[in-house]
C-alpha positions as CSV (number, residue, x, y, z in Angstrom):
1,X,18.9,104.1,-30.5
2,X,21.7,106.1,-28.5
3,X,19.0,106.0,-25.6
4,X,18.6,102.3,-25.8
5,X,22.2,101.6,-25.4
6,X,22.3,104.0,-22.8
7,X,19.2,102.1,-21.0
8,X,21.3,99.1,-21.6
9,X,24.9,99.8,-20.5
10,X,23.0,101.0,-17.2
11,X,21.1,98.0,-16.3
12,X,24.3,96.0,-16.9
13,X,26.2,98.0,-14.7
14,X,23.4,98.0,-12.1
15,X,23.3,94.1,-12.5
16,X,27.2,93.9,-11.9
17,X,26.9,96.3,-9.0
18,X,24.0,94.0,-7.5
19,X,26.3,90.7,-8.4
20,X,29.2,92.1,-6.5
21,X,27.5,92.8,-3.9
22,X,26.1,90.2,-3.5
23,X,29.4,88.4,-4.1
24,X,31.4,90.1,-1.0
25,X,28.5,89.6,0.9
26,X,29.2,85.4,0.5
27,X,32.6,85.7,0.7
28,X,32.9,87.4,4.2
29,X,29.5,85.6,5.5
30,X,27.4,83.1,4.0
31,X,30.4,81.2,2.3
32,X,32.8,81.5,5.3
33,X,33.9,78.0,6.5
34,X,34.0,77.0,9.8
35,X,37.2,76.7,9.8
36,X,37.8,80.1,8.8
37,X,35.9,81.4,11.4
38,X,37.4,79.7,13.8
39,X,40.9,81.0,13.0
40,X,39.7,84.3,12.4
41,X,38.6,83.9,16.1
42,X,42.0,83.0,16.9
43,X,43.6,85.5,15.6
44,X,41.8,88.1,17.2
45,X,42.5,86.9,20.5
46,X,46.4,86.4,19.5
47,X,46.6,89.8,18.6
48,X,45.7,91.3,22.0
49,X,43.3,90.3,24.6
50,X,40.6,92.7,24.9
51,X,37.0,93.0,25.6
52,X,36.4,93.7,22.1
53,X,38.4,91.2,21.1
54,X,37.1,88.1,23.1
55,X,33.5,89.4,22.1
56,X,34.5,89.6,18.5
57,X,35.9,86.1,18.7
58,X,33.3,85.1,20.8
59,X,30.4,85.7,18.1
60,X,33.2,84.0,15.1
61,X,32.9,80.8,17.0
62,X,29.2,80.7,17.6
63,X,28.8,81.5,13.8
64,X,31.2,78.8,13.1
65,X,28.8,76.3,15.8
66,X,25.4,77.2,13.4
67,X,27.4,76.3,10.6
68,X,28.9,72.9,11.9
69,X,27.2,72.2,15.3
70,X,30.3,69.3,15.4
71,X,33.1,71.3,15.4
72,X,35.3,70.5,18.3
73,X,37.9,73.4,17.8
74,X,35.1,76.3,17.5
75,X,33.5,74.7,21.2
76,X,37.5,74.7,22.4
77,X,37.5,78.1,21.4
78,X,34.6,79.6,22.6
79,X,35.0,78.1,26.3
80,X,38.9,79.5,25.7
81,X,36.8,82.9,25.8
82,X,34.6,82.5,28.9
83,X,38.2,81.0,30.1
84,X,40.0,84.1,29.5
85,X,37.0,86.0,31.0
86,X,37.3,83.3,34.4
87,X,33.7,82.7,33.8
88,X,34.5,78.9,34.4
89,X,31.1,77.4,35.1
90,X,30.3,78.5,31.6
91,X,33.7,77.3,29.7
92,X,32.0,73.8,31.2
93,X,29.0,73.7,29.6
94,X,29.7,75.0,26.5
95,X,32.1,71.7,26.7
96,X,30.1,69.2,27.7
97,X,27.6,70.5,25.1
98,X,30.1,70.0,22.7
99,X,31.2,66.5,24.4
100,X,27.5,65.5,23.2
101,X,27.4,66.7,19.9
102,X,31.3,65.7,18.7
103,X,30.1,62.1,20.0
104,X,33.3,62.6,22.7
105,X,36.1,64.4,21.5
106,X,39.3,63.5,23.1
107,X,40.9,67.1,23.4
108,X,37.0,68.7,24.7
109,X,37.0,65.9,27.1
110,X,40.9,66.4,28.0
111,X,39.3,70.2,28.7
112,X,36.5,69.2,30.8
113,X,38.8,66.9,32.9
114,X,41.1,69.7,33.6
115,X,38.4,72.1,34.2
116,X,36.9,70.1,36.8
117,X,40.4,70.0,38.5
118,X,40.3,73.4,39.3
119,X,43.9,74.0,38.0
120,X,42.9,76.1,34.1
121,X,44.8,76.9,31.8
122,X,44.0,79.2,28.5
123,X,45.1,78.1,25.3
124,X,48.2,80.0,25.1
125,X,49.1,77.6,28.5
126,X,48.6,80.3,30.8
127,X,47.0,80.2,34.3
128,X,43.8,81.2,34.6
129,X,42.8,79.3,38.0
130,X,44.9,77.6,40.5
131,X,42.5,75.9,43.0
132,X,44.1,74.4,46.9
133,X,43.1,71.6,48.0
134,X,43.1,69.7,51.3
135,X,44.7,66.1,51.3
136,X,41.0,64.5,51.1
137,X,40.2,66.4,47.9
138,X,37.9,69.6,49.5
139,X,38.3,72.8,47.9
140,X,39.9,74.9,50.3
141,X,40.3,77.8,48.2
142,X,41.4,79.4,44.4
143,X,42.8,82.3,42.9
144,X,41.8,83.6,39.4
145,X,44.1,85.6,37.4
146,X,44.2,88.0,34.4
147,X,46.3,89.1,32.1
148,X,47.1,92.4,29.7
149,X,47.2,92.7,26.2
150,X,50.9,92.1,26.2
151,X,49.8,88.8,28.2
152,X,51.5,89.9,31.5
153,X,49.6,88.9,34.6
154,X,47.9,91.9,35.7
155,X,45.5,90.7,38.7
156,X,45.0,88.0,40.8
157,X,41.8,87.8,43.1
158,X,41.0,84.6,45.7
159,X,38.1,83.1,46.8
160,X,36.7,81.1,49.7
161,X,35.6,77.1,49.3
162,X,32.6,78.9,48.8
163,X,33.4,81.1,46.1
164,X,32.6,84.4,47.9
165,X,36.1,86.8,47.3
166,X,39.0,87.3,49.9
167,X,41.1,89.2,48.0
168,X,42.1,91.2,45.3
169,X,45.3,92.5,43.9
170,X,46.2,94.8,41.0
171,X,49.7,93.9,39.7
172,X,52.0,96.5,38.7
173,X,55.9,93.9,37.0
174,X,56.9,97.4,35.6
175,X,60.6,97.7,37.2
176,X,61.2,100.8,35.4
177,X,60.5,103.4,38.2
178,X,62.2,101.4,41.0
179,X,58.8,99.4,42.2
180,X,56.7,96.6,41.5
181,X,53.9,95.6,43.4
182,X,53.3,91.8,43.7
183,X,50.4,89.7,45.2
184,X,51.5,87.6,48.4
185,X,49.1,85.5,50.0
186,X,48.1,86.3,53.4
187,X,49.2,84.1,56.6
188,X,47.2,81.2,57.1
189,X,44.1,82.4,55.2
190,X,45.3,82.2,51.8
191,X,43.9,85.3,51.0
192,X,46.3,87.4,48.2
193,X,46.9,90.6,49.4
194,X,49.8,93.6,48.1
195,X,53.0,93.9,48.7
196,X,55.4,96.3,47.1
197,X,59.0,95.8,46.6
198,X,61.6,98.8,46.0
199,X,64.8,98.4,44.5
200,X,68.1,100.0,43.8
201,X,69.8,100.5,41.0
202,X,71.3,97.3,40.1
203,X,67.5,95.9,40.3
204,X,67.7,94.3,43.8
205,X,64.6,94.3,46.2
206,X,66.2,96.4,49.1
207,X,62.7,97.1,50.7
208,X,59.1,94.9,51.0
209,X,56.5,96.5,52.1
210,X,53.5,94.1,53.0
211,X,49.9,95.4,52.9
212,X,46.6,94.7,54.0
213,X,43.5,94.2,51.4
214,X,42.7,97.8,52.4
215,X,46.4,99.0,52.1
216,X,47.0,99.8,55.5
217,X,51.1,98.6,56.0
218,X,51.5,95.1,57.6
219,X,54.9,95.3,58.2
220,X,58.1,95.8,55.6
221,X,61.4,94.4,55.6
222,X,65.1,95.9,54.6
223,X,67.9,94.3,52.6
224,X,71.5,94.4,53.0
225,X,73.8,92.5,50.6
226,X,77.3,91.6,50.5
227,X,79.9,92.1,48.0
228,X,78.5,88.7,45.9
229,X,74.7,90.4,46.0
230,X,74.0,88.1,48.8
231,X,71.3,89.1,51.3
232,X,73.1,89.0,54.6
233,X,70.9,91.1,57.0
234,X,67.0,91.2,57.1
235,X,65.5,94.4,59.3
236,X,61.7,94.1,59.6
237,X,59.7,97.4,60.8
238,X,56.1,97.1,62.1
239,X,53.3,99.5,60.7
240,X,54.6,102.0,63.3
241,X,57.9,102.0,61.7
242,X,59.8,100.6,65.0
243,X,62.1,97.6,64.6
244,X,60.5,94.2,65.8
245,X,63.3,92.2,65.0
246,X,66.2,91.2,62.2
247,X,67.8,88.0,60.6
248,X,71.0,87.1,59.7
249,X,72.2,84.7,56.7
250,X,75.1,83.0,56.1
251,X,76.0,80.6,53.1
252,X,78.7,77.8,51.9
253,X,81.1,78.5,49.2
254,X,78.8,77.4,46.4
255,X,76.4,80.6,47.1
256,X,73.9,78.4,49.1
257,X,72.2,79.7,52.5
258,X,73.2,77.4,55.1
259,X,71.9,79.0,58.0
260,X,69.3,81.9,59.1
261,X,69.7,83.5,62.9
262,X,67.1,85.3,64.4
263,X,67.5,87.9,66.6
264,X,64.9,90.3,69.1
265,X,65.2,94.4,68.2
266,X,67.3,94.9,71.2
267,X,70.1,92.2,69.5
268,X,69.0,88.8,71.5
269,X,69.0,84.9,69.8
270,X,65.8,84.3,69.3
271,X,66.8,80.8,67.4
272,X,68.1,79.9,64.1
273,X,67.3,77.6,61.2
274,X,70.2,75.1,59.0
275,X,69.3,74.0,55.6
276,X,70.3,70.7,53.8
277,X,70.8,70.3,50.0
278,X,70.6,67.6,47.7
279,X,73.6,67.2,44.8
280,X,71.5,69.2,42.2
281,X,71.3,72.3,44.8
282,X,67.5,71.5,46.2
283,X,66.9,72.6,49.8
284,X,65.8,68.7,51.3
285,X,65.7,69.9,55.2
286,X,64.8,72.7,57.3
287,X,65.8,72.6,61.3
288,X,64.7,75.0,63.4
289,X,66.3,75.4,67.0
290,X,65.6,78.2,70.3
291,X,67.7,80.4,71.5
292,X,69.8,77.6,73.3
293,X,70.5,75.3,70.4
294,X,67.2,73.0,71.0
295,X,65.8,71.2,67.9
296,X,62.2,72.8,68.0
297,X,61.2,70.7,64.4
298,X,61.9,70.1,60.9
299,X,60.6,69.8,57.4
300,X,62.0,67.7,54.7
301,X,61.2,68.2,50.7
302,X,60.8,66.3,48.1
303,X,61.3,66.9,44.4
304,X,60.5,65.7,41.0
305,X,63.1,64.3,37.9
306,X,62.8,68.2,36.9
307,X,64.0,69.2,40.0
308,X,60.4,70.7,40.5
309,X,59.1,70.7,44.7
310,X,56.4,68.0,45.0
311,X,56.1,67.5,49.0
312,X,56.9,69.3,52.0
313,X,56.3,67.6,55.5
314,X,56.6,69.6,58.6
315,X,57.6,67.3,61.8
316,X,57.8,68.4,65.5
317,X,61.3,67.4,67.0
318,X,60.6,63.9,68.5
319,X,59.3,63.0,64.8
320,X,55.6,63.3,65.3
321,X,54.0,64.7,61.6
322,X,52.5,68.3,61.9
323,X,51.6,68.9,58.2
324,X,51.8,67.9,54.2
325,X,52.0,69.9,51.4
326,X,51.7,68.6,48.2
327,X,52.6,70.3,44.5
328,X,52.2,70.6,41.2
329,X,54.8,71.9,38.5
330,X,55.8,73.8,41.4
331,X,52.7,75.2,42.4
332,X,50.6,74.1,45.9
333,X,47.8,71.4,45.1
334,X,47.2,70.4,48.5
335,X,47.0,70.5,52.3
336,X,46.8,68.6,55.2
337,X,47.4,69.8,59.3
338,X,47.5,66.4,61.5
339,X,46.5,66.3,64.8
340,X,46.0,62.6,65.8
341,X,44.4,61.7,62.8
342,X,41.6,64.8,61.9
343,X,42.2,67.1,59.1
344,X,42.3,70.5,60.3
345,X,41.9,73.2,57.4
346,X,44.8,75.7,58.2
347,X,42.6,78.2,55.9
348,X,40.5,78.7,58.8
349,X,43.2,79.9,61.3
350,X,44.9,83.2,61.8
């Protein structure tokens, strides 16, 4: 009888273990929402962006697709991921895929639309691609960037109409050791390239050092500040370390610069440049004269209700237009160089 009860307590533990089992097996799989995947997605990528990470998140969204092939927010997420990974091309059709099956989703198609601008963003709002365009609408170039765990931009790389890569630049914001190395974009090509800035102890750039893409120096350029922190002298050095030339800055009682003077190594005007401002402080013109007080040309800007820059146009002295430069939010959108009336792309030059 003992041994019967024995037999008996043991299959219904056995059963319970079996039950259980099975029971957190449904609860963290085959019973999982949609919905739940897709925040658990979410979360994963909030918590720091990482290979493992995006792939983990990756596979919760196409779990939460075989569940719910409609789900607009898992096919939002999952391009998010290729996004984040600047595999654009695929962000896209996993969209329009998801255009199809959501009958037309408002936010997916709000996705695709800015996708196919060329100007991304992930969905914490960050910059993933900033395309250049000329005034027609041609792709002149882009830039992709990245970002760490801590979502600090770490990279930025640019490409050709094309695609192929001009450049590539491994960011380094950390001030802590008296350098940070920035991307600058490279004259007329629009390729980024590195430049690192050194600065003293009250955090002021004192010395830039531009780069090539292989590293080999550019040029750099020294600071000197007045009492108020204001730049007042610019040396710049070629990559032999000999002194090409320097610039000197003066401002108005408000802090603003009013003029820049140019002069050769050997202390000769070269030219100088006055600057215009609007009442809310925004630089509206730019004249540039020789060395014997000749207007050579100007530019005049043009800003938004935020005070953002949306146009820049470029004129030679007796008015005729040299160039347009359109923006975004502060950020260049497009391009134009005039000569009678044929677009030239200035990406080419130089």
């Amino acid at each position: 009888m003992m041994g019967k009860r024995k037999a008996v307590i043991f299959a219904f533990c056995c059963g319970a273990v079996v039950l259980l089992t099975a029971c957190g097996q449904s609860s963290q799989e085959l019973a999982k929402t949609p919905g739940e995947y897709v925040k658990r997605a979410e979360e994963l990528i909030l918590s720091g962006e990482t290979k493992g990470n995006l792939s983990d998140a990756l596979k919760d969204y196409e779990k939460a697709l075989k569940l719910d092939e409609r789900s607009a927010e898992a096919y939002l997420g999952a391009a998010d991921v290729y996004i984040r990974r600047l595999d654009f091309e695929q962000a896209l059709q996993i969209l329009q895929t998801g255009l199809d099956k959501t009958g037309g989703d408002p936010d997916i198609a709000a996705k695709i639309k800015e996708l196919e601008s060329g100007n991304v963003k992930d969905s914490q709002g960050r910059l993933r691609r900033r395309s250049i365009y000329s005034e027609d609408g041609q792709l002149l170039r882009y830039y992709a960037l990245t970002y760490d765990e801590s979502g600090i931009n770490d990279s930025i790389t640019s490409f050709d109409a094309s695609g192929a890569m001009t450049g590539f630049v491994k960011l380094d914001p950390d001030r802590s050791d008296g350098r940070v190395t920035n991307a600058v974009f490279g004259e007329r090509r629009g390729n980024v390239v590195p430049e690192i800035q050194e600065l003293d102890a009250e955090g002021r750039v004192v010395k830039r050092t531009r780069y090539y893409a292989d590293w080999a120096v550019n040029f750099s350029e020294i600071y000197t500040y007045d009492q108020n922190g204001r730049v007042i002298r610019e040396d710049v050095w070629n990559q032999d370390g000999k002194l090409t030339s320097y610039q000197m800055y003066k401002y108005d009682g408000s802090g603003q610069m009013t003029e820049e003077w140019f002069y050769d190594a050997d202390g000769s005007l070269h030219g100088h440049k006055a600057f215009t401002y609007d009442a809310n402080g925004n630089r509206i013109r730019t004249d540039q004269y020789d060395r014997t007080g000749q207007l050579l040309r100007y530019a005049t800007f043009e800003y938004d209700s935020r005070n953002y820059l949306l146009k820049e146009t470029r004129f030679s002295a007796d008015g005729t237009l040299w160039d347009t430069t359109v923006y975004q939010d502060g950020q260049q959108i497009g391009h134009k160089d005039y000569e009678g009336d044929t677009l030239q792309d200035s990406s080419q030059n130089g």
